[in-house]
ChimeraX commands (.cxc) that place a marker at each C-alpha (Angstrom):
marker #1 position 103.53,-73.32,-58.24 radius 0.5
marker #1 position 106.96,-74.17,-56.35 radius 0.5
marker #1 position 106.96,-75.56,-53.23 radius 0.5
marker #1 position 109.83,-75.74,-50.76 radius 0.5
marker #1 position 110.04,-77.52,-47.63 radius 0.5
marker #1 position 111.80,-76.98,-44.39 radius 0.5
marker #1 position 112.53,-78.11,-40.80 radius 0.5
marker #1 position 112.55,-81.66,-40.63 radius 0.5
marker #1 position 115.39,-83.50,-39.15 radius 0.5
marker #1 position 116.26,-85.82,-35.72 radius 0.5
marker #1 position 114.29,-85.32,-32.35 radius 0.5
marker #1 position 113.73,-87.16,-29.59 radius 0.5
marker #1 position 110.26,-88.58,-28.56 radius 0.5
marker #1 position 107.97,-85.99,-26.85 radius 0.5
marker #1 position 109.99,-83.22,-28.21 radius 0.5
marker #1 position 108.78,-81.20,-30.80 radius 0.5
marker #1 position 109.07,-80.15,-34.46 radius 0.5
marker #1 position 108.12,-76.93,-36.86 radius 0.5
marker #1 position 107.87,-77.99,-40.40 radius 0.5
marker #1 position 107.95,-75.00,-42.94 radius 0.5
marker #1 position 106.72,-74.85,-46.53 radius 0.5
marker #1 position 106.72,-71.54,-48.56 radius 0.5
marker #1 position 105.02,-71.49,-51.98 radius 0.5
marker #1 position 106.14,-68.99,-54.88 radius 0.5
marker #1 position 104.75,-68.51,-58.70 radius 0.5
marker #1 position 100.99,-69.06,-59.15 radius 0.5
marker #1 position 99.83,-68.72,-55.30 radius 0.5
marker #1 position 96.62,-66.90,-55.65 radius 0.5
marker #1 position 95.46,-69.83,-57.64 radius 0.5
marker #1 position 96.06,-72.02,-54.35 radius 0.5
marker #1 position 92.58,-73.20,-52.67 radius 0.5
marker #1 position 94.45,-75.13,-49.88 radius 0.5
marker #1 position 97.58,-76.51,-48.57 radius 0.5
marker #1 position 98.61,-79.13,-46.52 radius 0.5
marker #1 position 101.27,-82.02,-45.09 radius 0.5
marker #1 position 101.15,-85.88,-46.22 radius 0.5
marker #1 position 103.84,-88.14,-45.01 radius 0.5
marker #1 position 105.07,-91.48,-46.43 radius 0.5
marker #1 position 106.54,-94.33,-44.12 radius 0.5
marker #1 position 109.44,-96.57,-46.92 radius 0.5
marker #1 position 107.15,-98.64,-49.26 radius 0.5
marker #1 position 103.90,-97.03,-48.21 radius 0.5
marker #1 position 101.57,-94.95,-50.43 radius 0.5
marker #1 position 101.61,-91.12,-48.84 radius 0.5
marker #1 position 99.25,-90.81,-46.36 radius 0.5
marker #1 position 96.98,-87.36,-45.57 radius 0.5
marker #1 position 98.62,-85.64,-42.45 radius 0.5
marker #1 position 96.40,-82.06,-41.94 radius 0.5
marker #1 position 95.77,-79.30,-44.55 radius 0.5
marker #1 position 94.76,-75.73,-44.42 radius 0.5
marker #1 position 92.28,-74.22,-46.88 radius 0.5
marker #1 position 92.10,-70.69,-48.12 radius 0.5
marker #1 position 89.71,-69.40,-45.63 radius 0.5
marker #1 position 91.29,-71.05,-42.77 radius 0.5
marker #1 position 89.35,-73.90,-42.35 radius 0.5
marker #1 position 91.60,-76.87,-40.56 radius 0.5
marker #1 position 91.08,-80.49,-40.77 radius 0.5
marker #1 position 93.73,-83.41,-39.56 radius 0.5
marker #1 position 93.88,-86.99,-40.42 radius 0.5
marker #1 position 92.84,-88.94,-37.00 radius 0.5
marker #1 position 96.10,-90.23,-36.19 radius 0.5
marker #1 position 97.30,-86.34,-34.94 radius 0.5
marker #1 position 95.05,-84.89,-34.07 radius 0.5
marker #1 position 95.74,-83.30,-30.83 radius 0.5
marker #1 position 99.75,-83.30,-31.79 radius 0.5
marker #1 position 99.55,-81.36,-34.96 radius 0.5
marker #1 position 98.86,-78.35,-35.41 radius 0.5
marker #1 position 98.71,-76.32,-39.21 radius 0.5
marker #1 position 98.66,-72.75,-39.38 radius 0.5
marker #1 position 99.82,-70.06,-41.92 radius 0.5
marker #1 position 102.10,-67.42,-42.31 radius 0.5
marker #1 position 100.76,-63.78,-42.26 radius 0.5
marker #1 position 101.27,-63.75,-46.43 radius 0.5
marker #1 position 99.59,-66.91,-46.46 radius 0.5
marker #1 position 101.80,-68.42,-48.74 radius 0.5
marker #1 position 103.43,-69.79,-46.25 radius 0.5
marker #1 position 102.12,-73.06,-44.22 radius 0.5
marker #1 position 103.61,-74.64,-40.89 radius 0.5
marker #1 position 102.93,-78.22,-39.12 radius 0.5
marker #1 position 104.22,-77.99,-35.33 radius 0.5
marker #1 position 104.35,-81.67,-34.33 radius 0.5
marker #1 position 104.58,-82.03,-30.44 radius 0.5
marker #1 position 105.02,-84.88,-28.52 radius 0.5
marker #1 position 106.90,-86.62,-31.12 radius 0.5
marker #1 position 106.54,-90.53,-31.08 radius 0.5
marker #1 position 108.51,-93.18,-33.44 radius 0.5
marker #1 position 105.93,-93.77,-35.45 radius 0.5
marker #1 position 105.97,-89.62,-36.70 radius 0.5
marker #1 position 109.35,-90.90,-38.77 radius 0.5
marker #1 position 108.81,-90.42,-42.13 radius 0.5
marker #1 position 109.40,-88.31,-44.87 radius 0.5
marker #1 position 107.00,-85.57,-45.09 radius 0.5
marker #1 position 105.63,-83.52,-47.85 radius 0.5
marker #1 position 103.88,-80.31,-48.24 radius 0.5
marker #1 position 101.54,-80.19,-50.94 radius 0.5
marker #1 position 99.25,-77.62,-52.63 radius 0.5
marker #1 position 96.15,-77.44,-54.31 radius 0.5
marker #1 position 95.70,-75.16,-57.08 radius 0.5
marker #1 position 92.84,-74.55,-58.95 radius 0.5
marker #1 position 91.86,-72.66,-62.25 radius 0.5
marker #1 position 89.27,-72.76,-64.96 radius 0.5
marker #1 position 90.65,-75.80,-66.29 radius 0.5
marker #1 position 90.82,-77.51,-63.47 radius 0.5
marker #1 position 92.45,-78.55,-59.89 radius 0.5
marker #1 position 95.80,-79.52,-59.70 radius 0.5
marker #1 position 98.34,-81.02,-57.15 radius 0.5
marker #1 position 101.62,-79.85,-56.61 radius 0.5
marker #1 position 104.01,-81.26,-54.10 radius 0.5
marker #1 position 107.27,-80.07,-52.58 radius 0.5
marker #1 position 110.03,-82.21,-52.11 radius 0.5
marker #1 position 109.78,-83.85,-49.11 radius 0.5
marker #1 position 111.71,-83.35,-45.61 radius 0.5
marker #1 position 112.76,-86.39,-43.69 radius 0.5
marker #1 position 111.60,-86.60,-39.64 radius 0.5
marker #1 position 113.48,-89.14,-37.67 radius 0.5
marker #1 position 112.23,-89.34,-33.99 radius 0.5
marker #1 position 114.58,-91.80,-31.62 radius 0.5
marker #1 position 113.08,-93.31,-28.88 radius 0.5
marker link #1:1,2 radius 0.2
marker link #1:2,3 radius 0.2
marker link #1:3,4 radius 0.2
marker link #1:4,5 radius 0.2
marker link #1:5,6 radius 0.2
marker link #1:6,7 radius 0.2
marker link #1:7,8 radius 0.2
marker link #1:8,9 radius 0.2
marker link #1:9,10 radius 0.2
marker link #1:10,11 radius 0.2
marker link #1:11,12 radius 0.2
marker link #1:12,13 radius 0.2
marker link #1:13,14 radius 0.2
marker link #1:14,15 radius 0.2
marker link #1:15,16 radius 0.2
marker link #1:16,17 radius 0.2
marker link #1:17,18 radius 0.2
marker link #1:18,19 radius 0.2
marker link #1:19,20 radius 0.2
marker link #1:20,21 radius 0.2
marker link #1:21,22 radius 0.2
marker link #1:22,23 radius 0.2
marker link #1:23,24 radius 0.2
marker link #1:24,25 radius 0.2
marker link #1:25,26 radius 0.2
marker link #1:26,27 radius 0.2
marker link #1:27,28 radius 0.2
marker link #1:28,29 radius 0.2
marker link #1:29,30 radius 0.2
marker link #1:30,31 radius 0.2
marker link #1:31,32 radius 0.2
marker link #1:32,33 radius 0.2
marker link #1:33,34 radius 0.2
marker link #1:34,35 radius 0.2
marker link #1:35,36 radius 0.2
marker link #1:36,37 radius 0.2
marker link #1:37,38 radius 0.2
marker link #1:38,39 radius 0.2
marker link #1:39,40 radius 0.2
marker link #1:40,41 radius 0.2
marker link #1:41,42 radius 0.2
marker link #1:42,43 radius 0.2
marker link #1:43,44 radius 0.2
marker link #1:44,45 radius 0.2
marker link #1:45,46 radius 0.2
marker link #1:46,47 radius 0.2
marker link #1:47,48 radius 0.2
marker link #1:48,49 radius 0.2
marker link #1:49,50 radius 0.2
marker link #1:50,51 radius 0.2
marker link #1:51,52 radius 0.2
marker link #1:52,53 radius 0.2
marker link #1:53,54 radius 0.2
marker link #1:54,55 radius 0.2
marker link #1:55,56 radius 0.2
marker link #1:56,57 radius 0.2
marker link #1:57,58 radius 0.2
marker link #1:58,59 radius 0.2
marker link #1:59,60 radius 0.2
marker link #1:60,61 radius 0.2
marker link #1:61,62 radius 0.2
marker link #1:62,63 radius 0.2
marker link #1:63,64 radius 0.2
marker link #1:64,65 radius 0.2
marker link #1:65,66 radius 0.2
marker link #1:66,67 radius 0.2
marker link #1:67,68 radius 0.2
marker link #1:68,69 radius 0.2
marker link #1:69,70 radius 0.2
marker link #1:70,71 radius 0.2
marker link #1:71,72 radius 0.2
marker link #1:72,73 radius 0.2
marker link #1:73,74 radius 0.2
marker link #1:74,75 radius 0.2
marker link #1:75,76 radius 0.2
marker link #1:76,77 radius 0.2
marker link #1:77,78 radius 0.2
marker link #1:78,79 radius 0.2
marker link #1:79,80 radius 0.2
marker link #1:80,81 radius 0.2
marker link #1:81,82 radius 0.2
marker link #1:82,83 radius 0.2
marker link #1:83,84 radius 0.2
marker link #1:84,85 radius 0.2
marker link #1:85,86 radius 0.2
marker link #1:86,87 radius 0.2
marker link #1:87,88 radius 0.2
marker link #1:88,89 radius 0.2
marker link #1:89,90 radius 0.2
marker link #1:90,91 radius 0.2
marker link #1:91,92 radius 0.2
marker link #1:92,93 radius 0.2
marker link #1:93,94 radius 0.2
marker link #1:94,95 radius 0.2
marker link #1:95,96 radius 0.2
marker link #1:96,97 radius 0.2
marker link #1:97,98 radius 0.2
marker link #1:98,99 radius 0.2
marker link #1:99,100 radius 0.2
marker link #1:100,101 radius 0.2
marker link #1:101,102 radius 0.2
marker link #1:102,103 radius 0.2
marker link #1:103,104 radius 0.2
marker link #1:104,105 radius 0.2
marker link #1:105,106 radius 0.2
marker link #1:106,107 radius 0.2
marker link #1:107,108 radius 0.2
marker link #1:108,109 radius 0.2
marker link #1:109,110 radius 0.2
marker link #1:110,111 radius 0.2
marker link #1:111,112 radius 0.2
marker link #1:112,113 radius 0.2
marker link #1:113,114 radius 0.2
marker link #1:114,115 radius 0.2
marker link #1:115,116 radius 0.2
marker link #1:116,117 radius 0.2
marker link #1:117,118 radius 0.2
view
């Protein structure tokens, strides 16, 4: 599974953001997919994922701001960040999980930067 990620960048706080992250090779084998972000010198931190059937679930810190949906081939996976604060800079990643009859596996994509300016 390859994972590319899109649509981070600079924005102003309380404007908004789209983040994009298409998946390619193995993506029936995907049970879920979701966002983490890292903050410089922190471990990555669970921002919202997406599971197979649809089911949502967000860490506590955005709920209310983020929002994950999917694209219509559902190998495709969007965060829209609104209301954009400081604290939403970081580098964020998209990740996958896939799963087989050996076992589940993580894959990640590599990472889009969001700098919000106050």
């Amino acid at each position: 599974v390859q994972l590319q990620a899109f649509g981070g960048g600079l924005a102003q706080a309380g404007g908004s953001l789209r983040l994009s992250c298409a998946a390619s090779g193995s993506i029936f084998s995907i049970n879920a997919m979701g966002w983490y972000r890292q903050y410089p010198g922190n471990e990555r931190e669970f921002v919202a994922t997406i599971t197979s059937d649809g089911s949502t679930s967000y860490a506590t810190s955005g709920k209310g701001r983020f929002t994950i949906s999917r694209g219509n081939a559902k190998n495709t996976v969007y965060l829209q960040i609104n209301n954009l604060q400081p604290e939403d800079t970081a580098v964020y990643y998209c990740h996958a999980l896939y799963s087989d009859y050996a076992g589940n596996y993580d894959y990640w994509g590599q990472g889009t930067q969001v700098t919000v300016s106050s």
